[in-house]
Phi, psi and omega in degrees: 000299159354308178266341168265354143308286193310314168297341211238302189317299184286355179255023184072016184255326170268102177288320170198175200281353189313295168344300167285327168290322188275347163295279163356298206260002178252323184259346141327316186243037131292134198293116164122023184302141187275337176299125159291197177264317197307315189283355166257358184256350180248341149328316168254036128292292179297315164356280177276024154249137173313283189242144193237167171241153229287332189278325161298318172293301168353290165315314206277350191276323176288355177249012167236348165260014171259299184282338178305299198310350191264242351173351183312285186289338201243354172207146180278357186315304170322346158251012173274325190294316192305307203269333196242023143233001153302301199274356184290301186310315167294348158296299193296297185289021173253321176305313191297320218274318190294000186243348172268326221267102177338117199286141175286174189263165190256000000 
């Protein structure tokens, strides 16, 4: 699923994340949010970061399957927030991985 963001990212079908932000932000202010106000207010902090760090993507992943499992059955915006904190999350441990792993020698 992931790999198929990411294919669709690079073949221009996702042209930018605004989609996917506004998913967020549409199943965020349904009335009966599974979300506290803290968790929803750092849901949309991360959201609207670029680059996140692997404790952050984490985070942001762990606050969107906690509304997919609730939201699931009642909008699809709920597997767009899902699917666009997968890839958020597959950024981040890719960022992490090209930035730890020792460059070779020349």
């Amino acid at each position: 699923m992931i790999s198929l963001v990411g294919q669709l990212k690079k073949k221009g079908v996702l042209e930018g994340a605004d989609a996917w932000k506004t998913a967020f932000s549409n199943i965020t202010t349904i009335i009966g949010n599974p979300l506290t106000i803290e968790e929803r207010k750092r849901l949309l902090e991360l959201v609207d970061k670029d680059d996140l760090t692997i404790e952050e993507a984490e985070e942001l992943y762990r606050l969107a399957r906690k509304l997919y499992r609730e939201y699931i059955d009642k909008t699809p915006d709920a597997f767009a927030a899902l699917l666009y904190a997968a890839y958020k999350r597959k950024e981040a441990y890719i960022k992490h991985q090209q930035t730890t792993q020792p460059k070779p020698p020349q």
